[in-house]
N, C-alpha and C positions, 0 to 999 in steps of 0.2 A: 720436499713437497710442502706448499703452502696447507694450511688448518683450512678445512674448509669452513668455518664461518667465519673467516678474512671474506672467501670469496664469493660465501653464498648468503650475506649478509641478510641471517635470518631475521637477527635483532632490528636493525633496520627494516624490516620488509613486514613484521610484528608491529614494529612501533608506525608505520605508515599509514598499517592497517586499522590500528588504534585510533588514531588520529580523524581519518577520513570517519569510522566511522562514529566516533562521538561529536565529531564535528557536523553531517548530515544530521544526529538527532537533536543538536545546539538548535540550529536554523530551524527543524520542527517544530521544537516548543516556543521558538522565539515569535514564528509565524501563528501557533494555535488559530483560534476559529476569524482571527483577522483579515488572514488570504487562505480561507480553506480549499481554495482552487490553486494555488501554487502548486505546481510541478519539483518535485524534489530528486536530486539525484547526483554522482558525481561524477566530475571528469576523470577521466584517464592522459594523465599527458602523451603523447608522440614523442616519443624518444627513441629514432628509430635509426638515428645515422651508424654509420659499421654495421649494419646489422647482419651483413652478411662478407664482413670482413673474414678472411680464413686465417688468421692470426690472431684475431678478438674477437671471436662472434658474439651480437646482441651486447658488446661491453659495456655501450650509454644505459640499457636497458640495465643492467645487473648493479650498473654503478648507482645508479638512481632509486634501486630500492624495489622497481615493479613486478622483477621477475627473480625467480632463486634459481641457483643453476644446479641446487640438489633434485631438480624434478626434471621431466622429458620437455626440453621446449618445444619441441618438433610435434609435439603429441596432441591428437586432438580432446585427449581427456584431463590435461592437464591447461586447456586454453592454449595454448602455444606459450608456456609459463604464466598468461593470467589469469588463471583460474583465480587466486584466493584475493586478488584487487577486485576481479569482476563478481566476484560471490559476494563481496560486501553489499552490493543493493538486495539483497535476498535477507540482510538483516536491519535493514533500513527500516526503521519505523513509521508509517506515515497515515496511521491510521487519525482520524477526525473525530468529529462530533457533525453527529445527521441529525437532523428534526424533520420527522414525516410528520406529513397532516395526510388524512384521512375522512372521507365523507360514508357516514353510514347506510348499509344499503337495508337494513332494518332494524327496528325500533327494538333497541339492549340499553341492559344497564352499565354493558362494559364492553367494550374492543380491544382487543388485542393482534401485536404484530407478529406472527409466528417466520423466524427467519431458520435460514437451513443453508449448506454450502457456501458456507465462509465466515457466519457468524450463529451462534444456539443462542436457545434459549428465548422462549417467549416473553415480551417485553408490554407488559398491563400501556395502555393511551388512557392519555385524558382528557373529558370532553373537553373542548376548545369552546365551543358555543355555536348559536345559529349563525351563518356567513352566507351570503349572497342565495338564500332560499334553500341552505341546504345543514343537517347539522354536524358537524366536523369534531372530527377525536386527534388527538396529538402523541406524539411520544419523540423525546432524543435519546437519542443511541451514542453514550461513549464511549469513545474508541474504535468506532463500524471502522471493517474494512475498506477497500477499493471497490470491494465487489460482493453480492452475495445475493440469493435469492428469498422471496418473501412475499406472506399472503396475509390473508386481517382472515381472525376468529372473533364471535363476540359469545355474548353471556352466554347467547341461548344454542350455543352449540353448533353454530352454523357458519360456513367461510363463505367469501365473497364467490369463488368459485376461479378464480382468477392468478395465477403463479405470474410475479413479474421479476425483473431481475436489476437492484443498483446497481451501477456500471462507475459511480462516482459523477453523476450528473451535477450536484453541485450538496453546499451544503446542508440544505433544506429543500424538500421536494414533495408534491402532491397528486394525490393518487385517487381518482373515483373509483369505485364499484364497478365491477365485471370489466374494468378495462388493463389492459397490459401495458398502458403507457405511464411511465412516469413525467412527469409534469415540474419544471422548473421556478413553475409561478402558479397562480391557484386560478382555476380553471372556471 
C-alpha cells in the first residue's frame, strides 16, 4: 500500500494554498488606494482530463495539487474536493481606504459617521468647508469593507434620519442629507 501523502499530497496542496494566498495580498498592497476599484481574485486552473477515467479518477486534478484524495470528492460539502482552493477567497484581503464627504443637514459643531453591519465603531468627520452652497464634513475609513451600512450623527444628538448602504461604489463617495443614495461625485 502506498503512504498516503505520496497520494494525497497534502504538502503540496498546503503550500499551493500558501502561495495563492500570499500572493492575492502581494497584488493588494501593491495596488493600495491607486486602483481601489480593481477586482481582486484567483483563478482556479481546469485540470480536468481523466477525470473520470475508472483506473485514475480525477489524477491531473490530484497531481496538480487542487484537490486531496483524503477528502469525499464526490461530496457536495467538501466542493467536489475544492473546498480548501475555493475557501481561499474568504481570506483574501481587500479591504481599501473610503473617504466620504458629507453635507450637513444642521448647524453642529461636529458630525459623525456611525457604521453597523460590516464595519463599528463611530468615526468623528471633519469639517471640509463651504462647497457649492452647502457646508461639507469628511472622514476616511481605513480598511472599510466591500460593504456596510451607515448614517451621520452630529454634536447635537441628532441623525440625518436616513440608513444607506456602501456597496464598494468607488473610493470616495458623497452623501446629502435625508437621502439614500450614495453619490460617486459631489452632487
Amino acid at each position: 500500500m502506498v503512504p498516503l501523502e505520496v497520494t494525497d499530497w497534502t504538502t503540496f496542496n498546503s503550500q499551493l494554498a500558501t502561495v495563492r494566498s500570499s500572493g492575492v495580498d502581494a497584488v493588494s498592497a501593491t495596488f493600495g488606494s491607486s486602483f481601489p476599484h480593481a477586482a481582486l481574485g484567483h483563478k482556479i486552473p481546469g485540470v480536468h482530463w481523466a477525470m473520470d477515467d475508472p483506473a485514475y479518477p480525477r489524477a491531473a486534478e490530484v497531481a496538480a495539487g487542487l484537490v486531496k484524495t483524503s477528502v469525499d470528492m464526490n461530496a457536495d460539502s467538501t466542493g467536489h474536493g475544492y473546498a480548501r482552493i475555493v475557501g481561499l477567497a474568504n481570506q483574501i484581503s481587500t479591504s481599501r481606504r473610503v473617504t466620504v464627504h458629507h453635507v450637513e443637514f444642521e448647524s453642529a459643531t461636529s458630525y459623525s459617521i456611525h457604521p453597523w453591519s460590516g464595519l463599528t465603531g463611530d468615526r468623528q468627520m471633519s469639517c471640509e468647508g463651504y462647497l457649492n452652497g452647502r457646508h461639507w464634513w469628511t472622514v476616511t475609513i481605513t480598511g472599510a469593507p466591500s460593504s456596510f451600512w451607515f448614517c451621520f450623527v452630529n454634536s447635537n444628538g441628532n441623525w440625518d434620519g436616513t440608513n444607506r448602504q456602501y456597496t464598494g461604489q468607488a473610493s470616495t463617495i458623497d452623501v446629502l442629507p435625508h437621502s439614500s443614495t450614495v453619490s460617486t461625485s459631489r452632487p
